[in-house]
C-alpha positions as CSV (number, residue, x, y, z in Angstrom):
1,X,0.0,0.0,0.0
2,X,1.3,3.3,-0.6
3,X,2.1,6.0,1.5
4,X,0.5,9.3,1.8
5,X,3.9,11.0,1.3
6,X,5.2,8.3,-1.3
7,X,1.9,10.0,-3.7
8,X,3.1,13.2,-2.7
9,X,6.7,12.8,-4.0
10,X,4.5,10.5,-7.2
11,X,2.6,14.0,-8.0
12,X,5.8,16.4,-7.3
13,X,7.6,14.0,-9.8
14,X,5.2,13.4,-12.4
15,X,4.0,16.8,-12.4
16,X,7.7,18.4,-13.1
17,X,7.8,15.7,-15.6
18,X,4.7,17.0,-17.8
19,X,5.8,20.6,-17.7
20,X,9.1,19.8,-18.4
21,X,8.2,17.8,-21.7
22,X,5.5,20.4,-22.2
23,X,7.8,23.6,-22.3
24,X,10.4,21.6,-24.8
25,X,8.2,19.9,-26.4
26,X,6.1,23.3,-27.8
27,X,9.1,25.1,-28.0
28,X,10.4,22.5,-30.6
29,X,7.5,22.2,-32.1
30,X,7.1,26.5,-32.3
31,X,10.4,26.3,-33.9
32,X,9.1,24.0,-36.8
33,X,5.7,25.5,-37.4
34,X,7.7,29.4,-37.8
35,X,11.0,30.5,-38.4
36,X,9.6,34.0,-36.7
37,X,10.8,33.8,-33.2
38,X,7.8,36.0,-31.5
39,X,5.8,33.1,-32.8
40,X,7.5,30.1,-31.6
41,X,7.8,31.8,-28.2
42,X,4.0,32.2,-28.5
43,X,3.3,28.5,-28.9
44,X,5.8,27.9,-26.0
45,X,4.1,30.6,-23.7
46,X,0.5,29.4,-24.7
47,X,1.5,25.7,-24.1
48,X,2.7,26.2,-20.8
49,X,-0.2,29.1,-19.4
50,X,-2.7,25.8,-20.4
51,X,-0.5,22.6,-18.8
52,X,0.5,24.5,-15.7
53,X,-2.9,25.4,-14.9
54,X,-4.7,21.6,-15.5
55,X,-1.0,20.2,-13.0
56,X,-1.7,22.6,-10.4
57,X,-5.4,21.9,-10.4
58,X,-4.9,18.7,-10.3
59,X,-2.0,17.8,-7.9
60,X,-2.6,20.3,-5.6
61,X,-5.2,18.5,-3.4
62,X,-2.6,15.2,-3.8
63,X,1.2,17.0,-3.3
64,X,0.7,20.8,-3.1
65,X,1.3,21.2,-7.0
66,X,4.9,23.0,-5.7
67,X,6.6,21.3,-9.1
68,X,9.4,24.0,-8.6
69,X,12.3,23.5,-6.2
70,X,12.5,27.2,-5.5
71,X,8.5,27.4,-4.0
72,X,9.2,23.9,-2.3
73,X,12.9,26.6,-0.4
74,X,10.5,29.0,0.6
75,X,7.7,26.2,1.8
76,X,10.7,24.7,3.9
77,X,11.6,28.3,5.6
78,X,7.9,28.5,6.1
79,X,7.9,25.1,8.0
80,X,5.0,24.1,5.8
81,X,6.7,21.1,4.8
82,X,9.6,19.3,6.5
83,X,12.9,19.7,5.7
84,X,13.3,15.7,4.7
85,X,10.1,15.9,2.8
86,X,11.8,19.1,0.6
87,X,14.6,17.5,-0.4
88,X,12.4,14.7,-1.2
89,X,10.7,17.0,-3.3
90,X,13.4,19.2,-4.6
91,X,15.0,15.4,-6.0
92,X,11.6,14.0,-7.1
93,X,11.3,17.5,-9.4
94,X,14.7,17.5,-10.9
95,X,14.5,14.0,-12.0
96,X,11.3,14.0,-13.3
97,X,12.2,17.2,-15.1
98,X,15.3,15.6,-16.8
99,X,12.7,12.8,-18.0
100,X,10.2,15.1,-19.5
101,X,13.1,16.7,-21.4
102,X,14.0,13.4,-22.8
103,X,10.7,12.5,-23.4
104,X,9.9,15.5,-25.6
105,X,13.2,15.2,-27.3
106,X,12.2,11.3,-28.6
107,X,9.1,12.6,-29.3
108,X,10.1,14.9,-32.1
109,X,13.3,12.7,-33.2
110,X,16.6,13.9,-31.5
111,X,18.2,11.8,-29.1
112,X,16.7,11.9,-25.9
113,X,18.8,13.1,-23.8
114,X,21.7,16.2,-25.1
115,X,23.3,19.1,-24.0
116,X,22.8,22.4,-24.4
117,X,24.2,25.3,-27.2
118,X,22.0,28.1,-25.8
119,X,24.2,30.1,-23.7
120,X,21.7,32.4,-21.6
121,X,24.4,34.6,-19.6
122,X,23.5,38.1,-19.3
123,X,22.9,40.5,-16.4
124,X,19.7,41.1,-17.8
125,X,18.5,37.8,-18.2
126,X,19.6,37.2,-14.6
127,X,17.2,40.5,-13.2
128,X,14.6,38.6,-15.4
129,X,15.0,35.5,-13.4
130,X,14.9,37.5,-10.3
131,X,11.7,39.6,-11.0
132,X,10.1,36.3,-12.5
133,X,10.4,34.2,-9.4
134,X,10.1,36.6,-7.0
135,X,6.6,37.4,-8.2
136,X,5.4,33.4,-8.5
137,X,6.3,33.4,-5.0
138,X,4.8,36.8,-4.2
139,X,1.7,35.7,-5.8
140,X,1.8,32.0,-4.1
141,X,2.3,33.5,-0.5
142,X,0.1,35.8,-0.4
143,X,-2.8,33.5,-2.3
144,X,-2.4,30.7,0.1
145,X,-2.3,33.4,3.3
146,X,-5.8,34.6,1.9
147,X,-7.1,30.5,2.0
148,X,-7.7,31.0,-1.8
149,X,-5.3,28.5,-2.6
150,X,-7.7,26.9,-5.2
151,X,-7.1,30.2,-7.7
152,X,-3.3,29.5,-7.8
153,X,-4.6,27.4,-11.3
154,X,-5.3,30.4,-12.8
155,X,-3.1,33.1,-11.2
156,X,0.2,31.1,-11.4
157,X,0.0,30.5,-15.1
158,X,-1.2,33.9,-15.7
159,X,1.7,35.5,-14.3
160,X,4.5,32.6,-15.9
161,X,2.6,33.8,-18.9
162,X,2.9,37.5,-18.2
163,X,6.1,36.9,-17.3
164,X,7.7,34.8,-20.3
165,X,7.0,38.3,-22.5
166,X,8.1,40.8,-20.2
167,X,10.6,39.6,-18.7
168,X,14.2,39.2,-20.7
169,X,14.7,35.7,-19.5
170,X,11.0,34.4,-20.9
171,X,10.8,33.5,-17.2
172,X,11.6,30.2,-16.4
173,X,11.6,30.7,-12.8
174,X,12.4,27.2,-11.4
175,X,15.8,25.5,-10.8
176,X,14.2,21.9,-11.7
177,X,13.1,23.2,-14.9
178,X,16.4,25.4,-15.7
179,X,18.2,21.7,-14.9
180,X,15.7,19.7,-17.0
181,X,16.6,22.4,-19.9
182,X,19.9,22.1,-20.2
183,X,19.4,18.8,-21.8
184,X,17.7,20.0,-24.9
185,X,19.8,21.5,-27.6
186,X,16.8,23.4,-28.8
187,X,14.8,26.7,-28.8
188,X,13.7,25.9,-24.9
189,X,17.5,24.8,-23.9
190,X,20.1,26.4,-21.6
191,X,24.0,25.5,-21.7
192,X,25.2,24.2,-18.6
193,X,27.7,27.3,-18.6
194,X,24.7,29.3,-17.4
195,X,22.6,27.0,-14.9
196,X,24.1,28.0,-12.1
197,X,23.7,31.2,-12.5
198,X,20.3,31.1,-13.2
199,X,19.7,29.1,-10.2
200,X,21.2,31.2,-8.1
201,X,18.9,34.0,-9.4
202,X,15.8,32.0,-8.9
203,X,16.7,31.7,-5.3
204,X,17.0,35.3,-4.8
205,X,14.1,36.0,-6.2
206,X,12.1,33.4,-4.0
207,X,13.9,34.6,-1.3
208,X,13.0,38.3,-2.3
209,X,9.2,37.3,-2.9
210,X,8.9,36.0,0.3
211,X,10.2,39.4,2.2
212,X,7.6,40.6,-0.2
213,X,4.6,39.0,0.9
214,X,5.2,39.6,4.8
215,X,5.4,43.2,4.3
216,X,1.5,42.5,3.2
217,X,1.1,39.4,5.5
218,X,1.0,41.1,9.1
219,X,-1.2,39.3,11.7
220,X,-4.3,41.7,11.7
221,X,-3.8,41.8,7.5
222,X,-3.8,38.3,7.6
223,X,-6.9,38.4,9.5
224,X,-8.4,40.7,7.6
225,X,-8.2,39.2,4.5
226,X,-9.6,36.3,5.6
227,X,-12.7,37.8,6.7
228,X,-13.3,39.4,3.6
């Protein structure tokens, strides 16, 4: 019989695994459909906004729907979760992030698993990763305060879809996926020459989104906002 946290660790896994093949996947298939960039990140953006919100609606009653090692940090800090369970989670996402990468490479014919050309090393693209994460974690923090946690469906992918157009990086926002990426040489890959320093970015930002959301998040706004 399996264990409660066993499916949790299943959906965190599995759910990583679907975006991951998701965001390559359309971003390969962007590229084939248009040699006009705006276009191919369109498909991408589009295909991402639609699978994040039906994996957050459905694993969020089953693991939390956290699919991002950054949100599962700031859940840790937060002693939502434990700190066993978050490296469970942080593990489960990479790996099933790598796999979705593969599988959306075999999909569309190039070995399934390969490494990167796409160097993405810029001080711009870094603020972008910055501003990108720090507002999914904004917007998480503050959702889940108000016990609307259900809406996160619709307001995550909204602002990852906001965000992969104004932002310079196109948002990615999420270490697992950044990982996951750097194993497709196409439109959607990163070279391993800039992971880390995307990563590094991303944590920032969560870190930064967090501060955020207490400024808002006092006892008697907590309170209030819950009575509303």
């Amino acid at each position: 019989m399996k264990s409660q946290t066993t499916v949790k660790v299943l959906g965190e896994f599995l759910g990583t695994a679907v975006l991951v093949a998701t965001v390559v996947g359309s971003g390969i298939m962007g590229t084939a459909l248009s040699q006009d960039l705006g276009v191919a990140l369109f498909i991408n953006a589009v295909s991402t906004i639609l699978v994040l919100g039906v994996l957050i609606f459905v694993f969020l009653p089953i693991s939390g729907a956290q699919f991002n090692p950054a949100v599962t940090m700031i859940m840790a800090l937060k002693k939502e979760i434990t700190p066993a369970l978050a490296m469970t989670y942080a593990a489960a996402q990479i790996v099933g992030g790598i796999l979705g990468a593969a599988v959306a490479n075999t999909m569309f014919g190039a070995p399934a698993l390969q490494i990167s050309h796409n160097a993405r090393d810029s001080y711009g693209l870094l603020l972008g990763e910055v501003i990108a994460t720090a507002g999914l974690i904004f917007i998480i923090l503050l959702t889940v305060a108000r016990g609307e946690a259900a809406k996160l469906s619709i307001l995550v992918p909204a602002w990852i879809g906001a965000a992969y157009f104004f932002t310079s990086s196109t948002s990615f926002a999420n270490p697992a996926v950044t990982i996951a990426r750097m194993f497709t040489d196409s439109f959607s890959g990163i070279a391993p020459s800039s992971v880390l320093f995307f990563v590094i970015a991303q944590l920032l930002g969560a870190l930064l989104g967090w501060a955020g959301a207490t400024l808002f998040l006092t006892p008697s706004t907590q309170k209030e906002t819950q009575n509303v």
